[in-house]
KEMI-340253 format. One record per residue (C-alpha): residue number from 1; residue in one letter; chain; x, y, z. Coordinates in nm, 2 decimals. Last residue first. Layout:
% KEMI-340253
PT     i   aa   ch       c1       c2       c3
PT   NUM    A    A        X        Y        Z
...
END
This chain:
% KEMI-340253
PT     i   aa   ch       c1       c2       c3
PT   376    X    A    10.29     4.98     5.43
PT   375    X    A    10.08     5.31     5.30
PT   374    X    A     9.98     5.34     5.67
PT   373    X    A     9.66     5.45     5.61
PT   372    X    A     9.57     5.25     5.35
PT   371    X    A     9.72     4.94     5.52
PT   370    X    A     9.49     4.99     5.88
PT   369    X    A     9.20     5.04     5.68
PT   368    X    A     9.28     4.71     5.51
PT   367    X    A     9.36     4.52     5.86
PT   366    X    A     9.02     4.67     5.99
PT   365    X    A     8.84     4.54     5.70
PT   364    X    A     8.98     4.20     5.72
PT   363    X    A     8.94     4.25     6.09
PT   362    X    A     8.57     4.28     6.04
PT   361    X    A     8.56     4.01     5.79
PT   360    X    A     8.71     3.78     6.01
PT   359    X    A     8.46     3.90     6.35
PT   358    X    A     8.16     3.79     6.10
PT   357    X    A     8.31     3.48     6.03
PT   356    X    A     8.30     3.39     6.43
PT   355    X    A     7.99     3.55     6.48
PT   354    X    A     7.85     3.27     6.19
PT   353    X    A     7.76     3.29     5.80
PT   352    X    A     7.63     2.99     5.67
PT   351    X    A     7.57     2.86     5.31
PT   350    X    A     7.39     2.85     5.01
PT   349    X    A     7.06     2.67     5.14
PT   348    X    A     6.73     2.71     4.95
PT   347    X    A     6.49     2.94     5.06
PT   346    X    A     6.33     2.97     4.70
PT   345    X    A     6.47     3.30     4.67
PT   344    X    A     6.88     3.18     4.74
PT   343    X    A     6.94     3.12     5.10
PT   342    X    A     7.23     3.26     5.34
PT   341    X    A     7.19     3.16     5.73
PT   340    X    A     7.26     3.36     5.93
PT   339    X    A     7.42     3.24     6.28
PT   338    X    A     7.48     3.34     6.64
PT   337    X    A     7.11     3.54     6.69
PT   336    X    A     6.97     3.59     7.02
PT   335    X    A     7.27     3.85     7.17
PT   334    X    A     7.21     4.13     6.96
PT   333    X    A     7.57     4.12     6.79
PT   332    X    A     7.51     3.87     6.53
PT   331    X    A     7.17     4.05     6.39
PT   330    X    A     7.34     4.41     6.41
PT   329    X    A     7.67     4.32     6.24
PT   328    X    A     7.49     4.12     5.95
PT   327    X    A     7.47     4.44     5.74
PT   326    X    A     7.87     4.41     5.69
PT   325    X    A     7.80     4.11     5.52
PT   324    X    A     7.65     4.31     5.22
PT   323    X    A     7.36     4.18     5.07
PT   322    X    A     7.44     3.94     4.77
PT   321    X    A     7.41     3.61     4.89
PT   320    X    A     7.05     3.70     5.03
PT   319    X    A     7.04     3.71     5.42
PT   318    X    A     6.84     3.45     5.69
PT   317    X    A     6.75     3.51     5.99
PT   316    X    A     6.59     3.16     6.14
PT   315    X    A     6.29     3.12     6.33
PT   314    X    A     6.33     2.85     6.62
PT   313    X    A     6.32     2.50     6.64
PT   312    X    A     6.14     2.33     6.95
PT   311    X    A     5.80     2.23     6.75
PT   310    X    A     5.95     2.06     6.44
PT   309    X    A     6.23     1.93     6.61
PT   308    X    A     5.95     1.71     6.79
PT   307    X    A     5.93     1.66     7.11
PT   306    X    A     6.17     1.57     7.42
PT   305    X    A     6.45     1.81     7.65
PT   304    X    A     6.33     2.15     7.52
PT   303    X    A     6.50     2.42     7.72
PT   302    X    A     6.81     2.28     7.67
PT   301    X    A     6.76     2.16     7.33
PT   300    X    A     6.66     2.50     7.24
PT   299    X    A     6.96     2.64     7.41
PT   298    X    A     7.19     2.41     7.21
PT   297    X    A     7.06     2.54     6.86
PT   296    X    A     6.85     2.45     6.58
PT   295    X    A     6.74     2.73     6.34
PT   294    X    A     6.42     2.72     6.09
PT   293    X    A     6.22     2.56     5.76
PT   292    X    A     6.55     2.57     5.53
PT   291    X    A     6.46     2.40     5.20
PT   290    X    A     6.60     2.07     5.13
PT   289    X    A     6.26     1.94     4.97
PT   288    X    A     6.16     1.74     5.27
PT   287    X    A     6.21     2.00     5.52
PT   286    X    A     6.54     2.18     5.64
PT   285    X    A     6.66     2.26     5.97
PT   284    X    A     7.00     2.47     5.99
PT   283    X    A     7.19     2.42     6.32
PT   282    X    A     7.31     2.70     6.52
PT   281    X    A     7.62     2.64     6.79
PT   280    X    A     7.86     2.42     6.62
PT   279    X    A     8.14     2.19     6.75
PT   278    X    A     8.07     1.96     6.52
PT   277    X    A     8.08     1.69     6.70
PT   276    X    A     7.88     1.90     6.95
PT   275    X    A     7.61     2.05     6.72
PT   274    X    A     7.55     1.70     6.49
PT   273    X    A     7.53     1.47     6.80
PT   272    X    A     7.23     1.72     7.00
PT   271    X    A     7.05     1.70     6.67
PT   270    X    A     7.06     1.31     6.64
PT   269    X    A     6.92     1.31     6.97
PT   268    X    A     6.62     1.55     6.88
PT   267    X    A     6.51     1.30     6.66
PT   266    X    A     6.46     1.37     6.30
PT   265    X    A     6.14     1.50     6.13
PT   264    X    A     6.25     1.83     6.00
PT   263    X    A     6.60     1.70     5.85
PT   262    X    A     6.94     1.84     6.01
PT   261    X    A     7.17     2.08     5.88
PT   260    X    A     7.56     2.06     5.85
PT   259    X    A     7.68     2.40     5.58
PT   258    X    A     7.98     2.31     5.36
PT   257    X    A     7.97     2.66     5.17
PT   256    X    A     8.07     2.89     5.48
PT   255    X    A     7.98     3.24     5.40
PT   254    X    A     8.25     3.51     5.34
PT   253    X    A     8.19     3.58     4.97
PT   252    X    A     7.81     3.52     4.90
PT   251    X    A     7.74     3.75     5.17
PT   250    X    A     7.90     4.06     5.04
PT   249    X    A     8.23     4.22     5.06
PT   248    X    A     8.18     4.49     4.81
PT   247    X    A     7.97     4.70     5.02
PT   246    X    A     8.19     4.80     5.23
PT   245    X    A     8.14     5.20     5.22
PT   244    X    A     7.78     5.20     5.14
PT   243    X    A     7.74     4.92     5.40
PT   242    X    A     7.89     5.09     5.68
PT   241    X    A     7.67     5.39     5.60
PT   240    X    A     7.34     5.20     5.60
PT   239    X    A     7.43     5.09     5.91
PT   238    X    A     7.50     5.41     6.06
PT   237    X    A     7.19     5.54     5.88
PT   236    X    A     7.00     5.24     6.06
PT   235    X    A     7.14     5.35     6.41
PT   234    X    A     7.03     5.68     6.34
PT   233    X    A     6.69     5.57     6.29
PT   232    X    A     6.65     5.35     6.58
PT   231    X    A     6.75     5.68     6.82
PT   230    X    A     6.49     5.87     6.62
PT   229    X    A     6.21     5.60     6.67
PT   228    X    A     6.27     5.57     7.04
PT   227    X    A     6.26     5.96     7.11
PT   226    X    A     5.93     5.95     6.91
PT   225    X    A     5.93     6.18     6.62
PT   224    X    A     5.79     6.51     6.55
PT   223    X    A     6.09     6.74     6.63
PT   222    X    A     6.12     7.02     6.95
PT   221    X    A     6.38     7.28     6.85
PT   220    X    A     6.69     7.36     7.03
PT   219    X    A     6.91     7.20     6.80
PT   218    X    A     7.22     7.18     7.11
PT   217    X    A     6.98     7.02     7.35
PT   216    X    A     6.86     6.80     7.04
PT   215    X    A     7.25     6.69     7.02
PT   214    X    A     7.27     6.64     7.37
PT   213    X    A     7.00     6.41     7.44
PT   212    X    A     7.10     6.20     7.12
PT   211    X    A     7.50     6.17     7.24
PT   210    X    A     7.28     6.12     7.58
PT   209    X    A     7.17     5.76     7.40
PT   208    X    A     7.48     5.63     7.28
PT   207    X    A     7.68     5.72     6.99
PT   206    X    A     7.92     5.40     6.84
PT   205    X    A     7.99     5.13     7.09
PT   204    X    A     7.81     4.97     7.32
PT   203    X    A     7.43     5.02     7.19
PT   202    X    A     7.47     4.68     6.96
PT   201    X    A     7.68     4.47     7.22
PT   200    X    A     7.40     4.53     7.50
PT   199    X    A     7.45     4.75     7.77
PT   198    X    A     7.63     4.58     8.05
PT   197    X    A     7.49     4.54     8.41
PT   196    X    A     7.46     4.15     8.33
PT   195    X    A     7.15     3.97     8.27
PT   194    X    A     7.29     3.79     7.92
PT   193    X    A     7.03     3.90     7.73
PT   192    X    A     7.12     4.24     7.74
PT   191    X    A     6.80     4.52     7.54
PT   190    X    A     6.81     4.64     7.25
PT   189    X    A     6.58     4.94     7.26
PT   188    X    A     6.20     4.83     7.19
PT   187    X    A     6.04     4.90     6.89
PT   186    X    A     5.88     5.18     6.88
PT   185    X    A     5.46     5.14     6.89
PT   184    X    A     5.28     5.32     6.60
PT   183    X    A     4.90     5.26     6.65
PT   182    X    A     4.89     5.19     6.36
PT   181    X    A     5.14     5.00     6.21
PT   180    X    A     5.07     4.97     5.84
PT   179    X    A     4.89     4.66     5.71
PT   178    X    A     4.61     4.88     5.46
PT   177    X    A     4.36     4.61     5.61
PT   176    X    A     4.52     4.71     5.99
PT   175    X    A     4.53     5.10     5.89
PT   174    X    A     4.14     5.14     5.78
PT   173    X    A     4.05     4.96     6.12
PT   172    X    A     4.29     5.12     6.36
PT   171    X    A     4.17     5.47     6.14
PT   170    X    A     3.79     5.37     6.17
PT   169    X    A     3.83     5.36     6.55
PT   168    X    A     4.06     5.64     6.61
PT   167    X    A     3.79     5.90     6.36
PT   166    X    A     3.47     5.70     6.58
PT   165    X    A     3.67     5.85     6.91
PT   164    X    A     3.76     6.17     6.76
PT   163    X    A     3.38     6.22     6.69
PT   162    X    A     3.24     6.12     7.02
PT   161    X    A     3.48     6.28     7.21
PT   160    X    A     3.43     6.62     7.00
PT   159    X    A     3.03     6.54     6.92
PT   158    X    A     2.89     6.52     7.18
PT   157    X    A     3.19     6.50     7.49
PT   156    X    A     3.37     6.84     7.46
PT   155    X    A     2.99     7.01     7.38
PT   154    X    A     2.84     6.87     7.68
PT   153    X    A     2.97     7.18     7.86
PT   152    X    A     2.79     7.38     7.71
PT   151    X    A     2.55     7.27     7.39
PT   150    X    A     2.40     7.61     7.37
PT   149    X    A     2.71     7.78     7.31
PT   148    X    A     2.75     7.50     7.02
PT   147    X    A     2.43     7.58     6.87
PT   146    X    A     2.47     7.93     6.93
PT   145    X    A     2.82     7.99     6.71
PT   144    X    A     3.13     7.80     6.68
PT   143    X    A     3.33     8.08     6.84
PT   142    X    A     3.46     7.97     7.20
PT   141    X    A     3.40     7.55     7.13
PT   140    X    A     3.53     7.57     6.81
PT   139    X    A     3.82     7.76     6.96
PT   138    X    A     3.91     7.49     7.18
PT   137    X    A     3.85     7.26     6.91
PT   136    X    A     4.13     7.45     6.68
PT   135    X    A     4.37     7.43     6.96
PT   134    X    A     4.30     7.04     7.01
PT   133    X    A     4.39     7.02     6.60
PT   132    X    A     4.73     7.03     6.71
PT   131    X    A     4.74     6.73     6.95
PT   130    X    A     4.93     6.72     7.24
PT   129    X    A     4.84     6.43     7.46
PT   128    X    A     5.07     6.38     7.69
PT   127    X    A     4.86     6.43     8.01
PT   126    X    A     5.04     6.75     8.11
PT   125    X    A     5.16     6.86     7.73
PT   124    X    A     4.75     6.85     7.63
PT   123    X    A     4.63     7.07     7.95
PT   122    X    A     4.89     7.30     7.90
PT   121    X    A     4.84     7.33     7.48
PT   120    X    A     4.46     7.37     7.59
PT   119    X    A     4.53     7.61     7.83
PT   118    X    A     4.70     7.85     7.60
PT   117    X    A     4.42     7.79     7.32
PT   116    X    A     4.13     7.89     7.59
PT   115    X    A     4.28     8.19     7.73
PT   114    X    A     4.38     8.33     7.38
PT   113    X    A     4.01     8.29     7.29
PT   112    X    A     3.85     8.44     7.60
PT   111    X    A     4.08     8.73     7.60
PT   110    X    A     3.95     8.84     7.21
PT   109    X    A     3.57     8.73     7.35
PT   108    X    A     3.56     8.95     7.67
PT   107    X    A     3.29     8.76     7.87
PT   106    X    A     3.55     8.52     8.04
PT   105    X    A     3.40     8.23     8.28
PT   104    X    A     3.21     8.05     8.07
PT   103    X    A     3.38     8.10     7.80
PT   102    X    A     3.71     7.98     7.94
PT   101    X    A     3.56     7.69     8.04
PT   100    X    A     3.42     7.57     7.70
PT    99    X    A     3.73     7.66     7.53
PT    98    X    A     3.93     7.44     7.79
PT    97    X    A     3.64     7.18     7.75
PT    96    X    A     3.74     7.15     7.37
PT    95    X    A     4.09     7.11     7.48
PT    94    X    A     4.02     6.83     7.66
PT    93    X    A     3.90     6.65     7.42
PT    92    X    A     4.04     6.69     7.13
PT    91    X    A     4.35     6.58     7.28
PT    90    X    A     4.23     6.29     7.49
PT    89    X    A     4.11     6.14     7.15
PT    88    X    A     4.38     6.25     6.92
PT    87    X    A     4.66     6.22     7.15
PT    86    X    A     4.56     5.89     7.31
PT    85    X    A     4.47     5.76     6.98
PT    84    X    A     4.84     5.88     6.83
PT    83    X    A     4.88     6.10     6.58
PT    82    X    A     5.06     6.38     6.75
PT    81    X    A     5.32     6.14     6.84
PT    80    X    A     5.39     6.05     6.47
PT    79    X    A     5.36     5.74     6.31
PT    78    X    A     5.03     5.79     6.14
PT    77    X    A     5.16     6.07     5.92
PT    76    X    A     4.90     6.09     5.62
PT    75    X    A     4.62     5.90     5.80
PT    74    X    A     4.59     6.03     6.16
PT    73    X    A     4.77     6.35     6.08
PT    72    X    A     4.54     6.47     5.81
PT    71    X    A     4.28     6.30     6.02
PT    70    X    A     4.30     6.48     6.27
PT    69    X    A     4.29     6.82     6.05
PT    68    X    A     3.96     6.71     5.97
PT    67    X    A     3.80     6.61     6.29
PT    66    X    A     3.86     7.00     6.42
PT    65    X    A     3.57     7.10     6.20
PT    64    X    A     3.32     6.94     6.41
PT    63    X    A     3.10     6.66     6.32
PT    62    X    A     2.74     6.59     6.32
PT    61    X    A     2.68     6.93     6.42
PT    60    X    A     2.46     6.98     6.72
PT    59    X    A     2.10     7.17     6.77
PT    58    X    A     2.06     7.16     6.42
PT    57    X    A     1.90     6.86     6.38
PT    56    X    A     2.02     6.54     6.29
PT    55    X    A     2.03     6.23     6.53
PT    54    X    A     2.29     6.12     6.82
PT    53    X    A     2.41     5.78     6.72
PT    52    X    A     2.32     5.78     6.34
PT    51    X    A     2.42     6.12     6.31
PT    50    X    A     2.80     6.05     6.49
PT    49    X    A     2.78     5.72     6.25
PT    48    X    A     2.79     5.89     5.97
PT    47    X    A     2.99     6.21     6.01
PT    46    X    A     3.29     5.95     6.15
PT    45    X    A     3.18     5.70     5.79
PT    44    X    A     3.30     6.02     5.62
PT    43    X    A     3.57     6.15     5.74
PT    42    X    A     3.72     5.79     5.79
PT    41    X    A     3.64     5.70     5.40
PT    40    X    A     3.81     6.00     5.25
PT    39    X    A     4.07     6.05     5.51
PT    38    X    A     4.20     5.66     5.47
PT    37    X    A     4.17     5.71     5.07
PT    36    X    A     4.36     6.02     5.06
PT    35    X    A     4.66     5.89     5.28
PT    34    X    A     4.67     5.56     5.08
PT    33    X    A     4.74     5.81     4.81
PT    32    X    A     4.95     5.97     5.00
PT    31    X    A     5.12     5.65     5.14
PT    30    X    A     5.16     5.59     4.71
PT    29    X    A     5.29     5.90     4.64
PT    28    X    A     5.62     5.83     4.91
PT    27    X    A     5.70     6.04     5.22
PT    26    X    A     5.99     5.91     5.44
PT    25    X    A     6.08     6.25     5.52
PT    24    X    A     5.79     6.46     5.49
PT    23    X    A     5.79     6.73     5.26
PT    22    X    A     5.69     6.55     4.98
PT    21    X    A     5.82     6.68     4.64
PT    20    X    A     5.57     6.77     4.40
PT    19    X    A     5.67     7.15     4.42
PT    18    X    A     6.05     7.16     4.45
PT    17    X    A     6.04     6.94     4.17
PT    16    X    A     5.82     7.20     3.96
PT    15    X    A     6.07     7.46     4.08
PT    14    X    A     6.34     7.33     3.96
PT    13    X    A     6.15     7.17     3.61
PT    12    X    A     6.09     7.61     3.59
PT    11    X    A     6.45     7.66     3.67
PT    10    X    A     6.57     7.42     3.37
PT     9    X    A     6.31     7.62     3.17
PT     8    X    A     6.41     7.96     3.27
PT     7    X    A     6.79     7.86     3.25
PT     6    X    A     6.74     7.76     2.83
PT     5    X    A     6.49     8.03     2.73
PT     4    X    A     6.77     8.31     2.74
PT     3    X    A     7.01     8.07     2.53
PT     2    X    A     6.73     7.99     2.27
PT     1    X    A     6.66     8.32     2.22
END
């Protein structure tokens, strides 16, 4: 009995796994619960202030149906293209006058319909605005009943514009106190500092960007994620990878112990005499308790001949003493940083790590590579 009962329960917890698990990469229960929330109080406050701006009666709905599959995307995936104020608003809205249109000027319902979908997914990819709740507003518009045939073609703007454009609103609102990037804006590809013709030292080597071209040639399948933000995320598995497999060489090992900093309120002069006698190019500033408050280097005192170090430093990148150095290859090849510095919690200084101890322990990794292969 208790053999037979044994696989059915291990595939029941299976299945229950299978279940509760998001399908969204990325996905945790707290961003749908965040998720819930945003819908919840968007959905609402949109019906709201649509019937406070254009008054109850049944002439017009206070807010269409389309609304709520917007803000599935709008709160639960707010990253995505789809989800986007351009794509929600222009979305929405010109797809609802696409079902307008083509009931206007088709009489049979069934090829009215089709008509009115397949030019809303045109009109959406030509202005880059696709938006898969447009399809349902163009059918909204074909089959919501009198009150919306009556409306015409003031239906796409009260409520559909007007809706989508109170959803956006309370969604830039809702995500700005929740502090999650919304609208989502990729960062920018690394760009050379140097202004020369080359790419920059972090897009050099490893895939480039027609490896990703190719690749979703090859898939053939259109994905929900910005070109930008899928070309970052490889890069950060390829990180993530290095790091897996070197992991052991961390921070605390490789960083310089005797690190030459400068106080916060110390003349510029002095500064200029610690980075050439010591033949350094990033200088740690600390305040009055020793804690590191930023970075000095040569091209700030360049740019900045007088003032205060206090206003000419910059922001330093710092790394705990147990992260693994190989993580610093990104920072110390993008051209603005030359130096992290390593700092325990309370921002005290541990030490330095520099390009020129970074380019050590990559050869001490190449070097052992090199030996396991060659069994010398």
């Amino acid at each position: 009995m208790s053999d037979a009962a044994g696989p059915d329960r291990q595939a029941g917890r299976l299945f229950g796994i299978r279940l509760f698990r998001p399908i969204l990469a990325g996905a945790t229960l707290r961003e749908r619960l965040i998720a819930c929330l945003g819908a919840l109080i968007g959905i609402a406050l949109t019906g709201l202030v649509s019937g406070w701006i254009v008054g109850e009666g049944p002439h017009i709905p206070l807010i269409v149906a389309p609304m709520g599959a917007s803000a599935v995307l709008l709160f639960a995936v707010p990253a995505s293209p789809l989800a986007q104020p351009w794509s929600i608003i222009g979305g929405n809205t010109l797809s609802a006058l696409m079902g307008v249109t083509a009931a206007h000027f088709i009489s049979n319902p069934v090829l009215a319909i089709g008509v009115g979908v397949s030019l809303a997914i045109a009109v959406m990819s030509f202005t880059r605005c696709l938006h898969p709740p447009g399809g349902a507003a163009a059918l909204t518009a074909l089959i919501g009943g009198p009150a919306i045939a009556s409306s015409g073609f003031l239906f796409p703007f009260v409520p559909v514009c007007l809706n989508s454009i109170i959803l956006v609103g309370l969604g830039i609102a809702f995500h700005r106190i929740s502090r999650r990037n919304y609208p989502h804006v990729p960062p920018a590809m690394p760009a050379n500092v140097h202004g020369t013709a080359d790419l920059p030292a972090p897009v050099r080597v490893g895939f480039h960007a027609r490896d990703v071209d190719a690749a979703l040639l090859s898939l053939n399948e259109t994905l929900d994620i910005d070109r930008t933000d899928l070309d970052r995320l490889l890069r950060e598995v390829e990180s993530q990878a290095l790091a897996r497999a070197h992991g052991a060489l961390d921070c605390g090992s490789v960083m310089s112990r005797d690190v030459v900093t400068i106080g916060l309120h110390e003349p510029l002069a002095r500064a200029r005499e610690l980075l050439l006698g010591h033949n350094i190019r990033t200088l740690p500033v600390v305040d009055e308790r020793g804690l590191l408050a930023g970075t000095l280097g040569l091209r700030e005192l360049a740019l900045h001949g007088d003032g205060r170090i206090e206003q000419v430093m910059s922001k330093a990148r710092t790394a705990a003493p147990d992260e693994p150095a190989v993580t610093l290859v990104e920072p110390l090849t993008n051209g603005h940083t030359h130096a992290v510095v390593v700092t325990a919690e309370d921002r005290s200084i541990l030490g330095i790590i520099t390009q020129t101890d970074l380019l050590a322990v990559l050869t001490r990794l190449v070097s052992a590579k090199d030996f396991e292969l060659t069994g010398a």
